[in-house]
Backbone as a printed PyTorch tensor [residue, N CA C, xyz], in Angstrom:
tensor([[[127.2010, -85.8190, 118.4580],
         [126.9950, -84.7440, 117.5180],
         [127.2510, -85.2310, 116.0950]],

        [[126.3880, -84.8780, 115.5420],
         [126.6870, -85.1290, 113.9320],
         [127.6860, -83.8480, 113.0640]],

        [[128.7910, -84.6320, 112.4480],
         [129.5770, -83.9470, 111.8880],
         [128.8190, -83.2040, 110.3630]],

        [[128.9100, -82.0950, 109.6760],
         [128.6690, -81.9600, 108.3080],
         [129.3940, -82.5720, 107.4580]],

        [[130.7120, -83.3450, 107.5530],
         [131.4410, -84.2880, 106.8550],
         [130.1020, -86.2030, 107.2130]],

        [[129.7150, -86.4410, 107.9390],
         [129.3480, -87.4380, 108.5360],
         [128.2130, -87.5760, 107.5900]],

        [[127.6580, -86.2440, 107.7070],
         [126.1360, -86.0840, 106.6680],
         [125.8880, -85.9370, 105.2850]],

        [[127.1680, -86.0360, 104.8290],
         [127.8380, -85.8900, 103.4180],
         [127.7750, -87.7340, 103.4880]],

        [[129.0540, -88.3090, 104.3860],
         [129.1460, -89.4250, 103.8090],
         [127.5880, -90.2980, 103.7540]],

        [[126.7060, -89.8480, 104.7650],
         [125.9110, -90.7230, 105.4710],
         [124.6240, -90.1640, 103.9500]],

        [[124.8400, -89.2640, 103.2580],
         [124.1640, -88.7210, 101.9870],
         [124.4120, -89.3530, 100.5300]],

        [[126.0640, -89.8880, 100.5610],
         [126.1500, -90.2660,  99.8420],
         [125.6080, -92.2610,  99.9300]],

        [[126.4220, -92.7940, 101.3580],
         [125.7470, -93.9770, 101.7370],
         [124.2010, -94.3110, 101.2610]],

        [[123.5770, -93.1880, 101.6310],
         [122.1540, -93.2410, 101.0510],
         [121.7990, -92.8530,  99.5050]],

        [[122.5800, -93.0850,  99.2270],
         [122.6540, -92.6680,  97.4200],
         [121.5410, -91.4720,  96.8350]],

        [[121.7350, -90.5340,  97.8080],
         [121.0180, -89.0440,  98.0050],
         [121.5640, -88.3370,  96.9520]],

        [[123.4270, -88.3990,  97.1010],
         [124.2100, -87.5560,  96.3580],
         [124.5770, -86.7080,  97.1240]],

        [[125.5220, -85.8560,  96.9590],
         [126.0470, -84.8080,  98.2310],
         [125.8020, -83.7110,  97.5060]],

        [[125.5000, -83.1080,  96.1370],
         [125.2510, -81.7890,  95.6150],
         [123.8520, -81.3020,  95.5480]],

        [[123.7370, -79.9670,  95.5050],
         [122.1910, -79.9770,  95.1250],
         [121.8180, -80.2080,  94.2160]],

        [[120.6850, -80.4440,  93.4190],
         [119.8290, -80.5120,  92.5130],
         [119.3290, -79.6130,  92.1940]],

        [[119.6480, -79.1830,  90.7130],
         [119.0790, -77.5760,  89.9450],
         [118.1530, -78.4830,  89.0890]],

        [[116.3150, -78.1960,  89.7580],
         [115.7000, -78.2500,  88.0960],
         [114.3550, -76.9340,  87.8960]],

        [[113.3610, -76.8970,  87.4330],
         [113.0450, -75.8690,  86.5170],
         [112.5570, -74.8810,  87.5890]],

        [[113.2800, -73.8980,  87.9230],
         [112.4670, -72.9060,  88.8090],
         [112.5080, -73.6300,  90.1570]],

        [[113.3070, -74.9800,  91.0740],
         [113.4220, -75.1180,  92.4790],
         [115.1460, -76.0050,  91.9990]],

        [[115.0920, -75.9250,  93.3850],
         [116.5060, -76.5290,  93.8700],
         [116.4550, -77.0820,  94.6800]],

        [[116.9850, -78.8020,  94.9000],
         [116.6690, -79.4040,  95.9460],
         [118.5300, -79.7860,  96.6280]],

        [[118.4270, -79.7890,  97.8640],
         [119.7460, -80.0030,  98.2400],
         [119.5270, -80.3090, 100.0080]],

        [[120.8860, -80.5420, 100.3160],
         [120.7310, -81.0320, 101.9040],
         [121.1350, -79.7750, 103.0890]],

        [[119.9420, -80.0010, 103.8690],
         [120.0090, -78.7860, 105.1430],
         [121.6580, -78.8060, 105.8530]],

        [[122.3050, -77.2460, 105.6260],
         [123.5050, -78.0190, 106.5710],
         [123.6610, -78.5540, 107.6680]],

        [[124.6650, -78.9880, 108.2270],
         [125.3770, -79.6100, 109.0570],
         [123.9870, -78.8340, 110.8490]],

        [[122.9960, -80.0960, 110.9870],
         [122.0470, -79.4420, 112.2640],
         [122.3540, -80.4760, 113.5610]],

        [[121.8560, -80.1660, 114.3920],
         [121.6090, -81.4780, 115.4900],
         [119.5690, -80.6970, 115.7500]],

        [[119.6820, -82.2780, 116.0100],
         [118.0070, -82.0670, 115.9860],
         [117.6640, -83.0280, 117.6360]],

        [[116.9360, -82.6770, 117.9590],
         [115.8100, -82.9270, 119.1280],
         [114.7900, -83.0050, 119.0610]],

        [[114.3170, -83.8510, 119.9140],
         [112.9180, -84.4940, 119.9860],
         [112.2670, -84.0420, 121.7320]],

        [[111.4970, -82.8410, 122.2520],
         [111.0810, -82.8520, 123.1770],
         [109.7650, -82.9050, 123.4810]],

        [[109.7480, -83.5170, 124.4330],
         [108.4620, -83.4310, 125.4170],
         [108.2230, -82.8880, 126.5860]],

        [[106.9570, -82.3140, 126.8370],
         [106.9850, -81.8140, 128.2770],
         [105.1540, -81.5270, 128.5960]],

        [[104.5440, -81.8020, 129.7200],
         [103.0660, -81.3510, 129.5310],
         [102.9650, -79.9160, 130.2710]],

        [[103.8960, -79.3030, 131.0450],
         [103.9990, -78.4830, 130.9660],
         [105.3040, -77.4650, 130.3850]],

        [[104.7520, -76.5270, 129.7450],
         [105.7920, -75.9530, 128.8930],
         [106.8740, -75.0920, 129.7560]],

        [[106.2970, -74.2570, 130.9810],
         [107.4380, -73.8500, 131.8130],
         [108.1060, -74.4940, 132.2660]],

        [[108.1930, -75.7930, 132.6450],
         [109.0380, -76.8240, 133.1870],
         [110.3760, -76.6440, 132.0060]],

        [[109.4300, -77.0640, 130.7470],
         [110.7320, -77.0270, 129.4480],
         [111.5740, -75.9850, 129.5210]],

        [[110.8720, -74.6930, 129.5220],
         [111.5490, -73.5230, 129.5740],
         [112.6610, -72.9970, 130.2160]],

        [[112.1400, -73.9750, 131.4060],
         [113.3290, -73.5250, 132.2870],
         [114.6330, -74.6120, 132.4120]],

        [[113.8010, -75.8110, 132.0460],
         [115.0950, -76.3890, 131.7010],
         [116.1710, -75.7230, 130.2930]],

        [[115.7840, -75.1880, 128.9020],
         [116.3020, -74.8440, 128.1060],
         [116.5670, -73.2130, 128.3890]],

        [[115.8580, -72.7130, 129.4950],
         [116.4400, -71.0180, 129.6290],
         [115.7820, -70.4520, 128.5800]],

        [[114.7310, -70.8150, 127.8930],
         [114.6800, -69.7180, 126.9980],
         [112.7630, -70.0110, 126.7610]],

        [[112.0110, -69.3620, 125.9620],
         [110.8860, -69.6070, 125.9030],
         [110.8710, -70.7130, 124.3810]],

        [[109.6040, -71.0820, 124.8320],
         [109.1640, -72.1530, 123.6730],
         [107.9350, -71.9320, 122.9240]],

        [[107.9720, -71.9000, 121.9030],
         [106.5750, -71.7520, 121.0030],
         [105.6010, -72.2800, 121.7310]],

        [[104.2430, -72.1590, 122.0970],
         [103.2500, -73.0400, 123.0240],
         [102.2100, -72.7060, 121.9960]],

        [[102.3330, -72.3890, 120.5970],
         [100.9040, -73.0540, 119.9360],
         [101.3510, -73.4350, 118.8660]],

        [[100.9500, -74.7550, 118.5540],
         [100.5120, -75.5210, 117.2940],
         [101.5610, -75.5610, 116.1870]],

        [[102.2030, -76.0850, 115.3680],
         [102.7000, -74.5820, 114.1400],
         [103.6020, -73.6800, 114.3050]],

        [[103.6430, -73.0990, 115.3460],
         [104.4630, -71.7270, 115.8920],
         [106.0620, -72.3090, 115.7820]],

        [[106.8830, -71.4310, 115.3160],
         [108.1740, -71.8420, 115.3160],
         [109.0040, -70.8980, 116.1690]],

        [[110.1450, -70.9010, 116.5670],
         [110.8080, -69.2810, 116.9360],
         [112.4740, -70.3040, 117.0240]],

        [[113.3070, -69.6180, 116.5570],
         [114.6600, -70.0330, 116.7820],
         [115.2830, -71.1600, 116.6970]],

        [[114.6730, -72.1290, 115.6980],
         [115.0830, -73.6430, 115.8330],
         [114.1980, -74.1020, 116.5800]],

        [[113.2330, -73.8870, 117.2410],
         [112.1000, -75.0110, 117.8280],
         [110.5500, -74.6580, 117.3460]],

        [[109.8400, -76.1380, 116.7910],
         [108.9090, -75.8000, 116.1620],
         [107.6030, -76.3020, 117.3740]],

        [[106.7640, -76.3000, 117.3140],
         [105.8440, -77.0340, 118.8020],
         [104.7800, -77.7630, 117.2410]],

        [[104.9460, -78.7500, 117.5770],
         [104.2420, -79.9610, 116.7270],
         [102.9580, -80.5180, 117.2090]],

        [[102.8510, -80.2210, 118.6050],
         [102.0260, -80.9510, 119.1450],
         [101.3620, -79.7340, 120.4860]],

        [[100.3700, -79.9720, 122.0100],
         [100.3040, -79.5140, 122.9960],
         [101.0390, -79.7640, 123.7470]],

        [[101.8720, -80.8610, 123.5770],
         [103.4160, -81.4630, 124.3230],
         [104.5710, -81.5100, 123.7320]],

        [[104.4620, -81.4460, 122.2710],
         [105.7460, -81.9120, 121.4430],
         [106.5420, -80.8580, 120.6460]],

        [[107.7960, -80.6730, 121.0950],
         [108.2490, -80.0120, 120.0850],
         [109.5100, -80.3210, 119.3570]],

        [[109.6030, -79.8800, 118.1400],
         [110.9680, -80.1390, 117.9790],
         [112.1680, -79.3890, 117.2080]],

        [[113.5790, -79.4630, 117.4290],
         [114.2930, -78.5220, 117.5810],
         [115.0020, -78.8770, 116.4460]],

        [[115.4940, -78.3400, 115.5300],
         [116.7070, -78.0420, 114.4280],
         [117.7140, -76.8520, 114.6750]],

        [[119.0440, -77.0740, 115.4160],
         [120.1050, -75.8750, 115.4720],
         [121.4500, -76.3160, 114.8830]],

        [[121.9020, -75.7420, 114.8760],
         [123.3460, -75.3800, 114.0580],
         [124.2700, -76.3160, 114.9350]],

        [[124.8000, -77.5980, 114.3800],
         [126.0310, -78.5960, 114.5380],
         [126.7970, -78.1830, 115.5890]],

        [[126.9410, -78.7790, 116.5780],
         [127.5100, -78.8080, 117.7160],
         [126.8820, -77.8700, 119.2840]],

        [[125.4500, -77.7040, 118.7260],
         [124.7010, -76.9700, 119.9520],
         [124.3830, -78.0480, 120.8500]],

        [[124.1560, -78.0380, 122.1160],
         [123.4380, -79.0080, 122.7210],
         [122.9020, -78.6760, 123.6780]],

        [[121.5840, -78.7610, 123.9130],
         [120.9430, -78.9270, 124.6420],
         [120.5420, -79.5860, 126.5100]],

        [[120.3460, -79.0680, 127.3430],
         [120.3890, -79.2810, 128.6410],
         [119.2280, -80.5370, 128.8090]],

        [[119.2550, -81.5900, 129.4870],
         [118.2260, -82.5870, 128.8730],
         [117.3720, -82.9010, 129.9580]],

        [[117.6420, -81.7700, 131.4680],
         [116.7200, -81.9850, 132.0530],
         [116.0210, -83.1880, 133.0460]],

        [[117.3520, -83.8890, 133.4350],
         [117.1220, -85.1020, 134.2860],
         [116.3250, -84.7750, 135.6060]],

        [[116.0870, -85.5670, 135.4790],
         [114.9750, -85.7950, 136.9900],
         [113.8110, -84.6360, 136.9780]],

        [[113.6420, -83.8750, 135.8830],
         [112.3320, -83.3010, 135.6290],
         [111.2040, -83.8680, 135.0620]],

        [[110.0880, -83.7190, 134.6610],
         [109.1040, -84.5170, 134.2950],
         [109.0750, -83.5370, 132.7600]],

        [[110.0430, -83.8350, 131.9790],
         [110.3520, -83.7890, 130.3030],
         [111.1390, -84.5110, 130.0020]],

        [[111.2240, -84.6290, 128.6390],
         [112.1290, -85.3530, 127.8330],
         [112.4550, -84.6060, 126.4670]],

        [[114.0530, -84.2160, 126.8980],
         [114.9290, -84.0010, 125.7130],
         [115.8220, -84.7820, 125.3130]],

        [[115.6010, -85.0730, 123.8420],
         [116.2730, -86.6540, 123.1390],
         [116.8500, -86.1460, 122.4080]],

        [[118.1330, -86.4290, 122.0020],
         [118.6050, -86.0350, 120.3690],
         [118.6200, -87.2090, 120.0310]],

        [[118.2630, -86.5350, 118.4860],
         [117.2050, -87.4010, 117.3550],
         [118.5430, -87.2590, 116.2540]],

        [[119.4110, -86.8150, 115.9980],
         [120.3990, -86.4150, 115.2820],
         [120.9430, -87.5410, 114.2690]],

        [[120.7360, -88.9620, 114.7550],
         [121.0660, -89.8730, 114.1630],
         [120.1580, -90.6490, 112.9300]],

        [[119.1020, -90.0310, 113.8360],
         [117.3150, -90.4830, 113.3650],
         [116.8650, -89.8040, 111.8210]],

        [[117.3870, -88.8470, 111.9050],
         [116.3780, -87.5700, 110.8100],
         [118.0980, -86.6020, 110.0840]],

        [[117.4840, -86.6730, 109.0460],
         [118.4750, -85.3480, 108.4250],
         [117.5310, -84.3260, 107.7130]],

        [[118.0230, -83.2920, 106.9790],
         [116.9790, -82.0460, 106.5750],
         [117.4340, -81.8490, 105.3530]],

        [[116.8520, -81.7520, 104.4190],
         [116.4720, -81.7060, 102.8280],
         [115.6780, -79.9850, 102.3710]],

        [[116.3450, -79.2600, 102.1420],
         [115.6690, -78.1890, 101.2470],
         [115.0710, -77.8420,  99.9250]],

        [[113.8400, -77.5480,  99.6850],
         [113.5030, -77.0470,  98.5900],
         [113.5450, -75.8870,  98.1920]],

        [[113.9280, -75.5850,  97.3080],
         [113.7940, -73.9380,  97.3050],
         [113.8260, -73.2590,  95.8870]],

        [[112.9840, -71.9330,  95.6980],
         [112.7390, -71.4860,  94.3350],
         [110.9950, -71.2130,  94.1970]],

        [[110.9900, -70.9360,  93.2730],
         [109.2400, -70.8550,  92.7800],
         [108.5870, -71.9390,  92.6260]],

        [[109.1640, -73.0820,  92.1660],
         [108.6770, -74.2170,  91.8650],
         [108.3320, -75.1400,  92.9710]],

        [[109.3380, -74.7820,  94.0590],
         [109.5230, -75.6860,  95.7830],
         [107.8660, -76.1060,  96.0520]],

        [[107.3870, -75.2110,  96.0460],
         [105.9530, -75.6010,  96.4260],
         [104.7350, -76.5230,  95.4700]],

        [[105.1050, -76.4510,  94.1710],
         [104.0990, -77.2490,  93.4170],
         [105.1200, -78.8060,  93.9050]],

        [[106.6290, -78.9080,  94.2040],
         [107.1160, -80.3160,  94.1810],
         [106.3700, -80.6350,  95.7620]],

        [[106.6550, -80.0600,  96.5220],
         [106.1860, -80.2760,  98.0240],
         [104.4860, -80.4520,  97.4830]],

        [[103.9540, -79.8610,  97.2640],
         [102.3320, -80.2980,  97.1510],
         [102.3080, -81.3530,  96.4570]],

        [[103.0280, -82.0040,  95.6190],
         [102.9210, -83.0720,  94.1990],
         [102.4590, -84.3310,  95.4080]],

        [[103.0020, -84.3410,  96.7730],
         [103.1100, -85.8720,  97.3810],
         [102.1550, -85.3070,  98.2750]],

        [[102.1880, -83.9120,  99.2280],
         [101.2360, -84.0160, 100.8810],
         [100.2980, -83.2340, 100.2930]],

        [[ 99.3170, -84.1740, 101.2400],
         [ 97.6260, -83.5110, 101.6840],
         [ 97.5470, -82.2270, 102.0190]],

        [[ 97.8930, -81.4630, 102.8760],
         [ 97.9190, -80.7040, 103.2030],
         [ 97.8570, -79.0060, 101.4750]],

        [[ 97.2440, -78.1900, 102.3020],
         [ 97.6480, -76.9520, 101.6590],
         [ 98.5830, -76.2790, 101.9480]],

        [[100.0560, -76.5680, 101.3070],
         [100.4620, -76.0190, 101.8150],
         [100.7470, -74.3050, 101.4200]],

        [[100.1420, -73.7230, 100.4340],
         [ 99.9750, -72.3600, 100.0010],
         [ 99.5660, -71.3890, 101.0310]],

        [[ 98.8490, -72.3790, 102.1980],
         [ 98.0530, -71.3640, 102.9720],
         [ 99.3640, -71.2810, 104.2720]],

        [[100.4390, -72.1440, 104.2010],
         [100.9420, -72.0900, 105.1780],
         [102.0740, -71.2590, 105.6790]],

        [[102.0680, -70.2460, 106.7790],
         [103.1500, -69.2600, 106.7840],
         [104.5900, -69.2610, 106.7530]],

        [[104.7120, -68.2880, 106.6530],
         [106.4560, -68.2130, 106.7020],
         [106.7990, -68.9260, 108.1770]],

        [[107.8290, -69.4200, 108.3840],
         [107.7700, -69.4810, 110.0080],
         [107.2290, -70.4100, 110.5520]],

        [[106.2790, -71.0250, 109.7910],
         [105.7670, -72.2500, 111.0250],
         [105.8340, -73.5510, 110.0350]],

        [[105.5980, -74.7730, 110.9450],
         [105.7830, -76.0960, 110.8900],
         [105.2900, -76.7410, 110.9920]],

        [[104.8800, -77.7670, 110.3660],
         [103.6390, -78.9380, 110.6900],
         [104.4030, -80.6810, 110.5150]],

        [[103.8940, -81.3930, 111.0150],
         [104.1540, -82.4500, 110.9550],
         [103.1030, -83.1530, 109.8140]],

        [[103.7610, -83.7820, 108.8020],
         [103.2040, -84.2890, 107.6360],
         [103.1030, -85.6670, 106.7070]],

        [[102.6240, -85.9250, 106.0830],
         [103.0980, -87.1810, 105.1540],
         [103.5940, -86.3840, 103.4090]],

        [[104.6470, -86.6840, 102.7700],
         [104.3250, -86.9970, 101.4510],
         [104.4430, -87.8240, 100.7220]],

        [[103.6180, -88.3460, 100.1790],
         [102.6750, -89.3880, 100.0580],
         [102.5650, -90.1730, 101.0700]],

        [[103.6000, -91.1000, 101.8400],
         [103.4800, -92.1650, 102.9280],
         [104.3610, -92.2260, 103.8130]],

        [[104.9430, -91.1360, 103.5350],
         [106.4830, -90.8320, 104.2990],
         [106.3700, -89.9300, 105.7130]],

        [[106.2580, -89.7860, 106.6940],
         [106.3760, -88.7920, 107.8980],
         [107.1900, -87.8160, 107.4910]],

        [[106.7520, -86.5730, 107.4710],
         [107.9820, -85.5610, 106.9920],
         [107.3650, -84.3790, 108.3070]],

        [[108.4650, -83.7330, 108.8350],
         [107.9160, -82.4920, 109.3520],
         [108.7930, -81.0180, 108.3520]],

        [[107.7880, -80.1400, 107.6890],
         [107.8650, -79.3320, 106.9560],
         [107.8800, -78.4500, 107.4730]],

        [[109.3570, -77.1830, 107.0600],
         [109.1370, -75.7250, 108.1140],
         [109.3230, -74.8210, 106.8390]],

        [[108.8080, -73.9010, 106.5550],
         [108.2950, -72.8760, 106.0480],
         [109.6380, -71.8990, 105.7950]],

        [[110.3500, -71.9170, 105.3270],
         [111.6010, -70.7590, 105.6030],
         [111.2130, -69.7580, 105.2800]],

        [[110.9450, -69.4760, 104.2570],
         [110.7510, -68.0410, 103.4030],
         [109.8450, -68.6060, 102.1770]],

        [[109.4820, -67.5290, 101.3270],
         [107.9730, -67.6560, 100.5230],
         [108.5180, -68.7160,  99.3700]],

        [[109.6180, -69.0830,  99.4250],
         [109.8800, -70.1230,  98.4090],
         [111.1150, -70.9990,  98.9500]],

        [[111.2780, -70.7590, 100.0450],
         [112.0220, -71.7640, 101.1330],
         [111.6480, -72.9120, 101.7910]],

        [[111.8870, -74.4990, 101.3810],
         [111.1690, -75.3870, 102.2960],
         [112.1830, -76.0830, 103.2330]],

        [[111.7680, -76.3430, 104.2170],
         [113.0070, -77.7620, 104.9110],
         [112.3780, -78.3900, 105.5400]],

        [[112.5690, -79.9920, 105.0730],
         [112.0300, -80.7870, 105.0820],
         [112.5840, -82.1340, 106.1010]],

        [[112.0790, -82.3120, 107.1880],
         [112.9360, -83.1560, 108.1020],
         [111.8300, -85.0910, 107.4540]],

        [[112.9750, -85.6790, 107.3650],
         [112.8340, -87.0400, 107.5040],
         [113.9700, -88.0100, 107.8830]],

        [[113.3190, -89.4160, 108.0970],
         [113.7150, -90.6310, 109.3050],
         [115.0630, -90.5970, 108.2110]],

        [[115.8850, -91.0790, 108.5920],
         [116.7120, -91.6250, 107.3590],
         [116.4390, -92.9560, 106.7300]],

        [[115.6960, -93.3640, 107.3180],
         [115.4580, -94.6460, 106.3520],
         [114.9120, -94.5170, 105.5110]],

        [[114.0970, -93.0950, 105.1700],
         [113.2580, -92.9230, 104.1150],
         [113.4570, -92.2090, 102.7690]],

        [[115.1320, -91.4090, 103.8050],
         [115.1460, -90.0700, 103.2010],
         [115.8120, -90.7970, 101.7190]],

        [[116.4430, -92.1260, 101.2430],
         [116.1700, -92.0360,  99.8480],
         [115.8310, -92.1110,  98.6490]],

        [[114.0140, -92.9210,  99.8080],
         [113.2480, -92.9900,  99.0300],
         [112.6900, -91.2970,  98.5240]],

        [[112.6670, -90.6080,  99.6210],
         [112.0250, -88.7940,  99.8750],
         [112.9950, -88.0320,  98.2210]],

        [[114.1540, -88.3860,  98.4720],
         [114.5980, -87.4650,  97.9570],
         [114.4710, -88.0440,  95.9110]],

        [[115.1470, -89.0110,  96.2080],
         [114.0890, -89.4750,  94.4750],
         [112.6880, -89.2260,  94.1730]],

        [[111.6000, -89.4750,  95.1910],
         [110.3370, -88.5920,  95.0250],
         [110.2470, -87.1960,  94.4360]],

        [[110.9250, -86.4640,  94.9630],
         [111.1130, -85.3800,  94.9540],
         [111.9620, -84.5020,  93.3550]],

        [[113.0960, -85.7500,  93.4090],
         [113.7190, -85.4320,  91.5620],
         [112.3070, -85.9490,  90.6890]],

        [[111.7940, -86.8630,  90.9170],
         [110.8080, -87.1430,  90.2700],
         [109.3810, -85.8140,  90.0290]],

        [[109.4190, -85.7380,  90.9430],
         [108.5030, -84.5760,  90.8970],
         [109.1870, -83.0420,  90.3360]],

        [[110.0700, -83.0180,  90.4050],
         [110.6340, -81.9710,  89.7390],
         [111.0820, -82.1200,  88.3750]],

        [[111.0980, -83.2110,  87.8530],
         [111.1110, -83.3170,  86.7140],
         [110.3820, -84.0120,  86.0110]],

        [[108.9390, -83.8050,  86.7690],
         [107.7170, -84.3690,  85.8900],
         [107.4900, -85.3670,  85.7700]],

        [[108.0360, -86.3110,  86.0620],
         [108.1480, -88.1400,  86.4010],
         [107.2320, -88.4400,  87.2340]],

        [[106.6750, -87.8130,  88.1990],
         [105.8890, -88.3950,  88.7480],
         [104.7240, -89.2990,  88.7030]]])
């Protein structure tokens, strides 16, 4: 399990910074303290019943910390110290990824012109609530939608500090 002290140091290690970032109309700062997962399954009731609960089964669709990325793939962001049932000897795979990825927020009026400054994608058209798997500019990011000026932004950590200077950059016009 990843500690929220761990993700602080492991923020500052990455010369991220541990505070948020106030600039004109967004705010960029770090998702708290999550554990994240990486699942697979080709059928989704199999998953279900390994996790007890239902799973988004289209595209995009998010519900409760799990986003479905793929017709097989989904993946999970919950609150520090949840864990997950992983389903041995079933034909899925639940991984925690926790070590792999941390989560970065944008947020404000502005969140969305910095998030569009780097990915392809539109993301204006994209709803509250759902998630896509993305690049900005060259980076793998998967992007979830919080609210109409809410972003959270999952990346590898190896990237995240190149991601997050992108991102001051783009918020303060440097780009």
């Amino acid at each position: 399990m990843v500690e929220i002290a761990e993700i602080a140091v492991s923020a500052a290690e990455l010369k991220l910074g541990t505070e948020p970032v106030q600039g004109e109309g967004v705010r960029l700062s770090h998702a708290d303290g999550k554990v994240r997962y990486s699942m697979r399954a080709r059928d989704p009731k199999v998953l279900e019943g390994v996790l007890d609960r239902d799973v988004p089964k289209t595209i995009g669709d998010t519900d409760a910390g799990i986003a479905c990325l793929g017709p097989d793939e989904w993946y999970v962001v919950l609150p520090d110290n949840f864990d997950l049932a992983r389903g041995e000897g079933l034909p899925v795979s639940v991984v925690d990824v926790s070590s792999r990825a941390l989560g970065l927020v944008l947020e404000g009026p502005g969140a969305l012109a910095v998030l569009s400054s780097g990915c392809p994608l539109d993301l204006a058209k994209m709803g509250v609530g759902r998630a896509t798997r993305t690049v900005f500019e060259t980076v793998e990011i998967v992007v979830w939608r919080e609210g109409e000026e809410r972003w959270h932004i999952e990346v590898w950590r190896s990237f995240a500090t190149w991601l997050w200077h992108a991102f001051l950059a783009a918020m303060h016009g440097s780009k």
